[in-house]
N, C-alpha and C positions, 0 to 999 in steps of 0.2 A: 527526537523531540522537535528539535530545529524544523525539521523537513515538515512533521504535519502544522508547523505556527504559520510556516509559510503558506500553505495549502490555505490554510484558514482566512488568511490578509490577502489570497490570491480568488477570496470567493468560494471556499467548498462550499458553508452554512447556503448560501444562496444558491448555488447548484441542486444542496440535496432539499432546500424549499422547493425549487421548480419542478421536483420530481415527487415530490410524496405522495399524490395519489396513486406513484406506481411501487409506493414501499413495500408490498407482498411479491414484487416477482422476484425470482428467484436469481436474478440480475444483476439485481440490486442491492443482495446481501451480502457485503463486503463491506471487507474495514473502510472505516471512515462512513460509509451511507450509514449503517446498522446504526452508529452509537449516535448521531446527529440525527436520525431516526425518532429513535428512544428519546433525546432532546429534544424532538417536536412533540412528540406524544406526552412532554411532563415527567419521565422515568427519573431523568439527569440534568442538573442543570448543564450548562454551558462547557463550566467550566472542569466538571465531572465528566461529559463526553468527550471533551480535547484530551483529560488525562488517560482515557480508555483507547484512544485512537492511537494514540503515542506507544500504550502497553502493548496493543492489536497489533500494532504494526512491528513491534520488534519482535511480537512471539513468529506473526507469519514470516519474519525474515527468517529468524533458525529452525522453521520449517523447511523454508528453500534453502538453506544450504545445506539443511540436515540430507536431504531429498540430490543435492548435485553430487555431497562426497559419497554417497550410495549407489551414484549411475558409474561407476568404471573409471577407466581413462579418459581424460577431458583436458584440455590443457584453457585457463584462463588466458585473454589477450587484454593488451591496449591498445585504447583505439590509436595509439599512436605506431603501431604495430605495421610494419611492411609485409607484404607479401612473401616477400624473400625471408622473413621472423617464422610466419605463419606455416611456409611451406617451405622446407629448404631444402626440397631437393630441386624447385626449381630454377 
């Protein structure tokens, strides 16, 4: 929730204004444009689009990790992570 408030005080509403006469491509249809979309169009208000973006974006987060613990062996890093962490045989 945090992360799309921020998004919002950092200009999304104004970005996805600059862009709406290209709100049909197929581009463009992702969280966050869609529902601020729909907010320009009158669907949502304001503050009904920021609660949808916030839902959108959690559901697509446990998509992707639904989708990473189904790819195999994968091992997470940090970026704090050395070479010698990442690889150690060398």
């Amino acid at each position: 929730n945090a992360r799309v408030e921020q998004m919002m005080q950092d200009g999304l509403l104004a970005e996805v204004e600059s862009l709406l006469e290209y709100k049909d491509l197929d581009a463009l249809r992702t969280v966050g444009y869609s529902e601020l979309f729909d907010y320009l169009d009158g669907k949502y208000s304001l503050e009904r689009a920021v609660e949808l973006i916030q839902q959108n974006s959690r559901r697509y987060a446990k998509r992707q990790i639904t989708w990473f613990k189904n790819q195999g062996n994968f091992q997470a890093l940090q970026k704090e992570s050395s070479i010698e962490e990442i690889i150690p045989s060398l």
